[in-house]
mmCIF file as gemmi writes it, N, C-alpha and C atoms, coordinates in Angstrom:
data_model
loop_
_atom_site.group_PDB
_atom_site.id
_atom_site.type_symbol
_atom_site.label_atom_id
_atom_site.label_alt_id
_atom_site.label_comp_id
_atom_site.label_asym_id
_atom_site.label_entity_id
_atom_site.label_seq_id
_atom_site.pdbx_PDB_ins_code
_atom_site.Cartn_x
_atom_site.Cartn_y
_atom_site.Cartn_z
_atom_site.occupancy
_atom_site.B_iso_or_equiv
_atom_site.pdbx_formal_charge
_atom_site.auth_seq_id
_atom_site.auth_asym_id
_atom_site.pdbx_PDB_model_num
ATOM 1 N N . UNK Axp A 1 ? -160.868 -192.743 -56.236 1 0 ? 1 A 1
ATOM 2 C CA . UNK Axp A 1 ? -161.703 -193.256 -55.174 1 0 ? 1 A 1
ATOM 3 C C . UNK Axp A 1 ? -163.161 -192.962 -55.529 1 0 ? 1 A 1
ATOM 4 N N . UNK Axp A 2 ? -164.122 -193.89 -55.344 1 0 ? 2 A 1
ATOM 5 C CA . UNK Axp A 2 ? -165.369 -194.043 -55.551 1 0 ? 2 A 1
ATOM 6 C C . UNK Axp A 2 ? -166.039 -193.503 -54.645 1 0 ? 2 A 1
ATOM 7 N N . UNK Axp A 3 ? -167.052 -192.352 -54.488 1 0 ? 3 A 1
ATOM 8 C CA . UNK Axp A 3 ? -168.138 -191.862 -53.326 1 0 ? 3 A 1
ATOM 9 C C . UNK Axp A 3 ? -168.599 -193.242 -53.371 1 0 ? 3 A 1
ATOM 10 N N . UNK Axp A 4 ? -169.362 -193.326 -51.954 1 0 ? 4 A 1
ATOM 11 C CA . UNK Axp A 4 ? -170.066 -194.619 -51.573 1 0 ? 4 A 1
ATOM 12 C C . UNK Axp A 4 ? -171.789 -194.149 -51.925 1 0 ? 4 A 1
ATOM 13 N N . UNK Axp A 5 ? -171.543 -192.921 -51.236 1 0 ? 5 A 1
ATOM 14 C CA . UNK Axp A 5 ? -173.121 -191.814 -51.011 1 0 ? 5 A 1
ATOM 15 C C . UNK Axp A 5 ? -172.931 -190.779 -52.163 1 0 ? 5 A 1
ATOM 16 N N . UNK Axp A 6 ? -172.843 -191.286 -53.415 1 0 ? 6 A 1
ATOM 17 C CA . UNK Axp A 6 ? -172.649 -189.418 -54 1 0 ? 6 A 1
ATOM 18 C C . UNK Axp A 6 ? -173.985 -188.538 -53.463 1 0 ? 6 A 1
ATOM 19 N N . UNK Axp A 7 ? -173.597 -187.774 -53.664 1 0 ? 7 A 1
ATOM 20 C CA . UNK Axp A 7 ? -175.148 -186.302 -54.214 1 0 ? 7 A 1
ATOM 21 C C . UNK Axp A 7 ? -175.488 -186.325 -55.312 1 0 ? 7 A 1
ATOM 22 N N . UNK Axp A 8 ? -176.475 -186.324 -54.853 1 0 ? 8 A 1
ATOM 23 C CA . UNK Axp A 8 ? -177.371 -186.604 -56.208 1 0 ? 8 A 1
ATOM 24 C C . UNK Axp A 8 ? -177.896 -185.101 -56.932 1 0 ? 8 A 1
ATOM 25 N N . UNK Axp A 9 ? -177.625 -185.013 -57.927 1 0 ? 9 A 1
ATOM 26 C CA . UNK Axp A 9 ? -177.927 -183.138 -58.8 1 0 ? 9 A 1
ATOM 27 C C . UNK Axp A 9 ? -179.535 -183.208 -59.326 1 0 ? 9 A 1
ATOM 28 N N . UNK Axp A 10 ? -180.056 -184.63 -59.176 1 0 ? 10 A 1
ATOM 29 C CA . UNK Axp A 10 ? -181.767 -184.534 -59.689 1 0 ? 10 A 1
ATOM 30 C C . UNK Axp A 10 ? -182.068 -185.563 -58.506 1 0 ? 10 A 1
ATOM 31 N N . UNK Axp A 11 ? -183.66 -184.88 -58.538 1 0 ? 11 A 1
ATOM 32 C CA . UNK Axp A 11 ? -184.432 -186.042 -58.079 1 0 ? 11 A 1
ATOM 33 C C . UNK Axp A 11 ? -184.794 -187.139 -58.984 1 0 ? 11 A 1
ATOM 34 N N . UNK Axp A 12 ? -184.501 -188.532 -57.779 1 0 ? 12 A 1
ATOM 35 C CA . UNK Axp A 12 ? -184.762 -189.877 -58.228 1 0 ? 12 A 1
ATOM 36 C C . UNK Axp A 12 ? -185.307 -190.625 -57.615 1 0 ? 12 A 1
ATOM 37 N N . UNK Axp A 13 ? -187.026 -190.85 -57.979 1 0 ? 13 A 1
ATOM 38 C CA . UNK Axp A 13 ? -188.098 -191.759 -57.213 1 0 ? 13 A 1
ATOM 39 C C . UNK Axp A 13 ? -187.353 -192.52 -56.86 1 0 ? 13 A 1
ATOM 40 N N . UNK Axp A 14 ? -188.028 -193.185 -55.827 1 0 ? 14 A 1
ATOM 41 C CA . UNK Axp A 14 ? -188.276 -194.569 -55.502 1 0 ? 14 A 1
ATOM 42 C C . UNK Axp A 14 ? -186.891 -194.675 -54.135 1 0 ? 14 A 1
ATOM 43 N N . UNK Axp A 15 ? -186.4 -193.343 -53.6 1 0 ? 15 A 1
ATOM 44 C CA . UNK Axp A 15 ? -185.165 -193.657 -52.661 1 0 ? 15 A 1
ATOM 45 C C . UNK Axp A 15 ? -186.268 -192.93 -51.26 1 0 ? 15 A 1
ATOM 46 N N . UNK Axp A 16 ? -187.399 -193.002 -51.046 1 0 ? 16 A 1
ATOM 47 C CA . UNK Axp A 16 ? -187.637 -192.452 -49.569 1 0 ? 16 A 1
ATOM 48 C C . UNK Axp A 16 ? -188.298 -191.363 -49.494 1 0 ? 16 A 1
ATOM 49 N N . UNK Axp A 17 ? -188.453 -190.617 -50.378 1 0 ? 17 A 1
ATOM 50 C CA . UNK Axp A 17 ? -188.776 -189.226 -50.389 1 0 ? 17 A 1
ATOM 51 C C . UNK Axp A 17 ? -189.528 -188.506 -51.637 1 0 ? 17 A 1
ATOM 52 N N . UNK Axp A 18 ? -190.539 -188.06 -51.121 1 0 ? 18 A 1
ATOM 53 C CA . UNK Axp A 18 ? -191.259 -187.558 -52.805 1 0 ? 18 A 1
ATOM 54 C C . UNK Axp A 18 ? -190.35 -186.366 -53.427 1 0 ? 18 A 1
ATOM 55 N N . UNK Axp A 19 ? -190.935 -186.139 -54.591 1 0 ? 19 A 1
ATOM 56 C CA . UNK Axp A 19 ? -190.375 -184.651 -55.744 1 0 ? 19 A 1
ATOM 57 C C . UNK Axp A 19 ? -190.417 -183.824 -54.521 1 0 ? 19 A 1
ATOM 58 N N . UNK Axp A 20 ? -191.63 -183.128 -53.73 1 0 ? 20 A 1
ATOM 59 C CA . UNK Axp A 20 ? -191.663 -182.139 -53.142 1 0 ? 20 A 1
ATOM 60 C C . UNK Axp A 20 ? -191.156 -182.071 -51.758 1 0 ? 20 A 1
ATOM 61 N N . UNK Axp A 21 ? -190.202 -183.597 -51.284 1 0 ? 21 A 1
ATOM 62 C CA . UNK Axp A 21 ? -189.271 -183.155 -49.759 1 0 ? 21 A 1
ATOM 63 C C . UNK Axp A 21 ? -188.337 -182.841 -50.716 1 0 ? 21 A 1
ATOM 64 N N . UNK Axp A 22 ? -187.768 -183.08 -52.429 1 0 ? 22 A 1
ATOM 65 C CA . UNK Axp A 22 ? -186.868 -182.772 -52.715 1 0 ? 22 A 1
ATOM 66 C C . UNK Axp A 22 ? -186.374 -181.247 -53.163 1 0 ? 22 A 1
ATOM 67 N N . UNK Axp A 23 ? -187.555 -180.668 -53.546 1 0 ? 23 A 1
ATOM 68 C CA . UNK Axp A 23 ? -188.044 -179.332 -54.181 1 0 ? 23 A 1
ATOM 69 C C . UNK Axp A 23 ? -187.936 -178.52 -52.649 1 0 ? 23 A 1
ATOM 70 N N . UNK Axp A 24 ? -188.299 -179.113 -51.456 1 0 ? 24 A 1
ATOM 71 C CA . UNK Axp A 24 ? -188.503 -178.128 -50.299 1 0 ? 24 A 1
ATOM 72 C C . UNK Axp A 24 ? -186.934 -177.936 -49.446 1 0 ? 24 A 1
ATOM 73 N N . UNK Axp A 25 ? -186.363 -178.611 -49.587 1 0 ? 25 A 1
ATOM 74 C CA . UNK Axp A 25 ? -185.109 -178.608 -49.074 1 0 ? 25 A 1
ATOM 75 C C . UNK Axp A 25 ? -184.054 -177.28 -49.809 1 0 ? 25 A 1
ATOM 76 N N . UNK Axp A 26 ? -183.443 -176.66 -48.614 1 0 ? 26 A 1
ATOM 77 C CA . UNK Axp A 26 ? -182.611 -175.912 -49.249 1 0 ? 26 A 1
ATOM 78 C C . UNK Axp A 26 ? -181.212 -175.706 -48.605 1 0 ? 26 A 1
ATOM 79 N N . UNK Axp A 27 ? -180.168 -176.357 -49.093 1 0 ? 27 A 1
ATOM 80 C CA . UNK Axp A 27 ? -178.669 -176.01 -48.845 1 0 ? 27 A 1
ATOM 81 C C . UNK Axp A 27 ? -177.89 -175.301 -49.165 1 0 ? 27 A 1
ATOM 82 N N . UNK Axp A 28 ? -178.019 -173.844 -48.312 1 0 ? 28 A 1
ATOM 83 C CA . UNK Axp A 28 ? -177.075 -172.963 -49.382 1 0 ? 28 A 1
ATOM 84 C C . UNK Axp A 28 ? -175.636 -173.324 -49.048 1 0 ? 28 A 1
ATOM 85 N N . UNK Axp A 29 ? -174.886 -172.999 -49.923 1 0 ? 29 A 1
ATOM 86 C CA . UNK Axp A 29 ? -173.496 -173.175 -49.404 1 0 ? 29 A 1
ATOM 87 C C . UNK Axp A 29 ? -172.502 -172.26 -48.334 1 0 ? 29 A 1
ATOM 88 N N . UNK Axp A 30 ? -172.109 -172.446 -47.323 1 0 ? 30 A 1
ATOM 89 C CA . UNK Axp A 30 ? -171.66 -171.977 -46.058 1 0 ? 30 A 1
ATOM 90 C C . UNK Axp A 30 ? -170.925 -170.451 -46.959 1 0 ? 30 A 1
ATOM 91 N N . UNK Axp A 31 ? -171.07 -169.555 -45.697 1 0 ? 31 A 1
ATOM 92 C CA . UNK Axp A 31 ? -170.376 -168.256 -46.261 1 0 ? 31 A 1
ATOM 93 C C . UNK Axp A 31 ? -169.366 -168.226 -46.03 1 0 ? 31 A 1
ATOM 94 N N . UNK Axp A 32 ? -168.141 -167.349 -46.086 1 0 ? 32 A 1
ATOM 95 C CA . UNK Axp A 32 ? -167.323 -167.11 -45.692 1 0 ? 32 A 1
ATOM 96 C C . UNK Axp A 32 ? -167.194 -166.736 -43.292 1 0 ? 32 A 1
ATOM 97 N N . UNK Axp A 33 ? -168.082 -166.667 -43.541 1 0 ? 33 A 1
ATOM 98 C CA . UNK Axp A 33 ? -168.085 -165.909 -42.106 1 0 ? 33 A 1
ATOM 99 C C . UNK Axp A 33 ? -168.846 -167.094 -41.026 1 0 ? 33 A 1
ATOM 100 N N . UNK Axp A 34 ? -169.365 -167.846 -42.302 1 0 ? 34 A 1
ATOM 101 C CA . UNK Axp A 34 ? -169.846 -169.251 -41.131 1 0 ? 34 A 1
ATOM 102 C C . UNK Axp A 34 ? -168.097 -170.41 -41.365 1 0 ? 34 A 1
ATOM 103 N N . UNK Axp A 35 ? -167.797 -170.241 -42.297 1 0 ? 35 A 1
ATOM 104 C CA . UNK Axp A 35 ? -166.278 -171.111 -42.468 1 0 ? 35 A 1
ATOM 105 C C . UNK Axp A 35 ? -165.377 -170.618 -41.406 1 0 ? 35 A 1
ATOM 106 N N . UNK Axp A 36 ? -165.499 -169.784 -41.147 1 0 ? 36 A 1
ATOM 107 C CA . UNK Axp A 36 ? -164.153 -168.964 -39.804 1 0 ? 36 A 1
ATOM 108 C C . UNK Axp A 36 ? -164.863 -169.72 -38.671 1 0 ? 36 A 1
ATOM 109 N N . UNK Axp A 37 ? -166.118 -169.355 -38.852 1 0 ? 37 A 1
ATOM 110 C CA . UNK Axp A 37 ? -166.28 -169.784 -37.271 1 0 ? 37 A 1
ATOM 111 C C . UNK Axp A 37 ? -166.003 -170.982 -36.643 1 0 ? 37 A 1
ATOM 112 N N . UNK Axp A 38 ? -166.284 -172.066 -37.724 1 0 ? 38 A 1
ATOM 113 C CA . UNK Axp A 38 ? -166.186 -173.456 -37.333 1 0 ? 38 A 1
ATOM 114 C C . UNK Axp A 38 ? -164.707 -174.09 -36.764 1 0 ? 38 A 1
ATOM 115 N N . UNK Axp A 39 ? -164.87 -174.862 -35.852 1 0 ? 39 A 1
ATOM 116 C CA . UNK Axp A 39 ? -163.898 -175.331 -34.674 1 0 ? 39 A 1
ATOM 117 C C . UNK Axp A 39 ? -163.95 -176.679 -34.824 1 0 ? 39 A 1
ATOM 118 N N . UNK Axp A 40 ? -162.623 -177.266 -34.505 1 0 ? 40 A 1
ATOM 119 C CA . UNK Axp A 40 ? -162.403 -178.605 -34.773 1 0 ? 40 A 1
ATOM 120 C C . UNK Axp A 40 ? -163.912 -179.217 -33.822 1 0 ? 40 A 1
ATOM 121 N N . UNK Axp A 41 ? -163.568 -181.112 -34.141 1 0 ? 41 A 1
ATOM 122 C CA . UNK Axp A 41 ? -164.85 -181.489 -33.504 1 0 ? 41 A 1
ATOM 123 C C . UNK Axp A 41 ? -164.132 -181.612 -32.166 1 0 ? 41 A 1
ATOM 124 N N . UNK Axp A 42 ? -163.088 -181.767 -31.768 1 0 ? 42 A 1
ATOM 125 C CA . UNK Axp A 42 ? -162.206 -181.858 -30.306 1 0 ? 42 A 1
ATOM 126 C C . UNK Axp A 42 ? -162.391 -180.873 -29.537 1 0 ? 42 A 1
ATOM 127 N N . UNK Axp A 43 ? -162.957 -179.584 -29.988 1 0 ? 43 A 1
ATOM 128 C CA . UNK Axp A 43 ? -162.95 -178.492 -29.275 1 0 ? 43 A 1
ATOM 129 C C . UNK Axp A 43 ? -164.367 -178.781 -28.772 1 0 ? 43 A 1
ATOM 130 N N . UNK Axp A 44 ? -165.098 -179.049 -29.228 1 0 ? 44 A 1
ATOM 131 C CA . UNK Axp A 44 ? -166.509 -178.713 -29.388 1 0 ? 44 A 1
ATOM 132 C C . UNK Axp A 44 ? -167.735 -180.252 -28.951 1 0 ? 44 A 1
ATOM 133 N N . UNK Axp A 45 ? -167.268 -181.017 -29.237 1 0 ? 45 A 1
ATOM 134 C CA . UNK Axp A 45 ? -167.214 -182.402 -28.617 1 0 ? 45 A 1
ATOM 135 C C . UNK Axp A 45 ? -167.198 -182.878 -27.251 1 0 ? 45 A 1
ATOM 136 N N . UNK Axp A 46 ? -168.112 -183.539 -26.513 1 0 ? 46 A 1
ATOM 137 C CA . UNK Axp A 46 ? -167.178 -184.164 -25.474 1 0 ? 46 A 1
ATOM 138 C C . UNK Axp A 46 ? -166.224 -185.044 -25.307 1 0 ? 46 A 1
ATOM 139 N N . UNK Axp A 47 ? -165.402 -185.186 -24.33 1 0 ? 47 A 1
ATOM 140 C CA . UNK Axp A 47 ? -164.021 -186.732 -24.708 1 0 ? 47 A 1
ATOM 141 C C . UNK Axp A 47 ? -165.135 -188.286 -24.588 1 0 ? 47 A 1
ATOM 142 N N . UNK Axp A 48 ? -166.475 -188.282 -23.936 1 0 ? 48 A 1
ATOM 143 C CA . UNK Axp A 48 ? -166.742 -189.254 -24.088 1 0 ? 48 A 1
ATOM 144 C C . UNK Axp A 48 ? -167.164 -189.722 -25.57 1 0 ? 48 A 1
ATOM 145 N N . UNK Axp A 49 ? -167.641 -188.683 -26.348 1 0 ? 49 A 1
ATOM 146 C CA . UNK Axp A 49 ? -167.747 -188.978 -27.518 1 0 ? 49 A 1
ATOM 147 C C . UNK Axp A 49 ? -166.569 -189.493 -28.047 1 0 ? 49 A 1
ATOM 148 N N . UNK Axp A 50 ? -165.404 -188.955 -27.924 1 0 ? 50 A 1
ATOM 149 C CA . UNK Axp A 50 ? -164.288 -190.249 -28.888 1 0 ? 50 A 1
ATOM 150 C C . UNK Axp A 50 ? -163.678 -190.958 -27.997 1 0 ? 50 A 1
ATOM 151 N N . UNK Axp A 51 ? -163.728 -191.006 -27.078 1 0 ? 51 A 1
ATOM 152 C CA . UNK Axp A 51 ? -163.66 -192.183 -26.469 1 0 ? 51 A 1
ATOM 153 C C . UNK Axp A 51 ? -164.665 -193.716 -26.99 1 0 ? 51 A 1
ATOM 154 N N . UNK Axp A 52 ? -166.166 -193.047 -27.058 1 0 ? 52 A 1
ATOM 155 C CA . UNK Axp A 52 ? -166.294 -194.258 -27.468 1 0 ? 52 A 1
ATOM 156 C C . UNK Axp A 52 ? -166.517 -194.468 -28.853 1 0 ? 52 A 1
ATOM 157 N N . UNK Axp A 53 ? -165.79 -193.594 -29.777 1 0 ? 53 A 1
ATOM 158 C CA . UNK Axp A 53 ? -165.562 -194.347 -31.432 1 0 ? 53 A 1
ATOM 159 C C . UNK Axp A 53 ? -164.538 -195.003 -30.724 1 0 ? 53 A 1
ATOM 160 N N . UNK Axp A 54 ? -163.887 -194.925 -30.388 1 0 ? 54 A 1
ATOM 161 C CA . UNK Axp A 54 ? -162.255 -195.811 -30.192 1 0 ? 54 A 1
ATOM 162 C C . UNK Axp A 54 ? -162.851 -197.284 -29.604 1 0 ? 54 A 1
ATOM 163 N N . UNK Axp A 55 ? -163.601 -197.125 -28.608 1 0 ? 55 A 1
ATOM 164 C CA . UNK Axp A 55 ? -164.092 -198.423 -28.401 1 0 ? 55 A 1
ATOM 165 C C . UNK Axp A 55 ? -164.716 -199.419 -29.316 1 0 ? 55 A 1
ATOM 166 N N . UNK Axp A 56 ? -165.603 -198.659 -30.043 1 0 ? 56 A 1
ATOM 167 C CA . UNK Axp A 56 ? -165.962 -199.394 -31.099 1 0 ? 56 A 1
ATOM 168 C C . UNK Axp A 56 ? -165.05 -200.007 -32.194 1 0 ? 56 A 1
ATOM 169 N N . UNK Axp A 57 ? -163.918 -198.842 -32.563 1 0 ? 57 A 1
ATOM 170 C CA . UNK Axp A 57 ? -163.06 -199.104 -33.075 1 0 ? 57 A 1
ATOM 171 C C . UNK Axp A 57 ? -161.896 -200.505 -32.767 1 0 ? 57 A 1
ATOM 172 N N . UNK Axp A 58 ? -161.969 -200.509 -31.809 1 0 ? 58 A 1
ATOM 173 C CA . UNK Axp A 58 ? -161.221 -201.706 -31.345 1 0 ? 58 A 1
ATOM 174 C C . UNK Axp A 58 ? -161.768 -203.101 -31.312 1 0 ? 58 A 1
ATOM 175 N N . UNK Axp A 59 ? -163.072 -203.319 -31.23 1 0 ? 59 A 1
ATOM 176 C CA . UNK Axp A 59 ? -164.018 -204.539 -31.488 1 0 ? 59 A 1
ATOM 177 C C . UNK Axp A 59 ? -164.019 -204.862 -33.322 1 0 ? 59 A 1
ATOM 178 N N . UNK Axp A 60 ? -163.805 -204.143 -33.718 1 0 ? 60 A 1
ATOM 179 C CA . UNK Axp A 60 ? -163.847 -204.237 -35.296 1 0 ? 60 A 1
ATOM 180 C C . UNK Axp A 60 ? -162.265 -204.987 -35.876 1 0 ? 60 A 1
ATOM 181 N N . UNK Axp A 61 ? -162.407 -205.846 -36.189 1 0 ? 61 A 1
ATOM 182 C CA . UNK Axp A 61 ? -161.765 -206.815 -37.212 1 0 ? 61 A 1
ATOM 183 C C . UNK Axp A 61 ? -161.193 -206.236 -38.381 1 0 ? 61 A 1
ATOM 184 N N . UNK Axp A 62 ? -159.77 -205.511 -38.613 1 0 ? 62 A 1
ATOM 185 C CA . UNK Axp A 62 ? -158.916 -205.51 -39.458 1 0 ? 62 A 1
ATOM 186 C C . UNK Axp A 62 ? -159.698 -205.838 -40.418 1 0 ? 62 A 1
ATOM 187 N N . UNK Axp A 63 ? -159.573 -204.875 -42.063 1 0 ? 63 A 1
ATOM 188 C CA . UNK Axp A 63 ? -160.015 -205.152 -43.032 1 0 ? 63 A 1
ATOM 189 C C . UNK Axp A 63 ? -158.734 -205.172 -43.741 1 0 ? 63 A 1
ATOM 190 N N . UNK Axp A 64 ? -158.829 -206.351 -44.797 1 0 ? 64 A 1
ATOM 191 C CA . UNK Axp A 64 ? -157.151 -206.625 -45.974 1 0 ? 64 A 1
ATOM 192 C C . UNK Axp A 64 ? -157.604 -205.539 -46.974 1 0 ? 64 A 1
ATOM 193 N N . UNK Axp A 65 ? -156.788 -204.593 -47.65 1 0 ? 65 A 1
ATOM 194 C CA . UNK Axp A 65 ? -156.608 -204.13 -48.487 1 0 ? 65 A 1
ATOM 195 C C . UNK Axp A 65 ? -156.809 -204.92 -49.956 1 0 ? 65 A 1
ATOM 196 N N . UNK Axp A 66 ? -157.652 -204.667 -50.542 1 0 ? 66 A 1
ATOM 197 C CA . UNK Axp A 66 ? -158.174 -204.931 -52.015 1 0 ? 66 A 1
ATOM 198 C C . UNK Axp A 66 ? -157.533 -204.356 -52.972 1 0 ? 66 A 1
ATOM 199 N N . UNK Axp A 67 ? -156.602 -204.74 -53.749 1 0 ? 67 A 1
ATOM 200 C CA . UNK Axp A 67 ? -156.144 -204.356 -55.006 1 0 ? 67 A 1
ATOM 201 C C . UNK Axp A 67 ? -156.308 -205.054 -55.933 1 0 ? 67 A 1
C-alpha cells in the first residue's frame, strides 16, 4: 500500500513553508508514559462527532475496487 501523505525526512521548497518553519518545528516521539495515557477517540469524543462522520458517510457513493 502506497502513503498518499508520506513524511517527508528533508526539507522541500516550494510545498508552503520556508527552511526555517521546517528547522523550527519539533516532534519528539511520544514516551512511554504519554502512550498509556491515551484513550480511544469514543471515550474522549463526543457522540455528535461520529454521528456526523456517519452522515457524511452515507451521502458518499460506493467506490469499485481497482485491481
Amino acid at each position: 500500500m502506497t502513503d498518499k501523505h508520506p513524511t517527508l525526512k528533508e526539507f522541500q521548497p516550494g510545498r508552503g513553508y520556508t527552511k526555517e518553519d521546517w528547522d523550527s518545528v519539533d516532534s519528539p516521539e511520544l514516551t512511554d508514559e504519554e502512550l498509556a495515557r491515551m484513550r480511544p477517540a469514543r471515550e474522549v469524543l463526543p457522540p455528535e462527532f461520529f454521528r456526523s462522520l456517519d452522515e457524511m458517510r452515507k451521502g458518499q457513493a460506493r467506490k469499485s475496487r481497482a485491481k
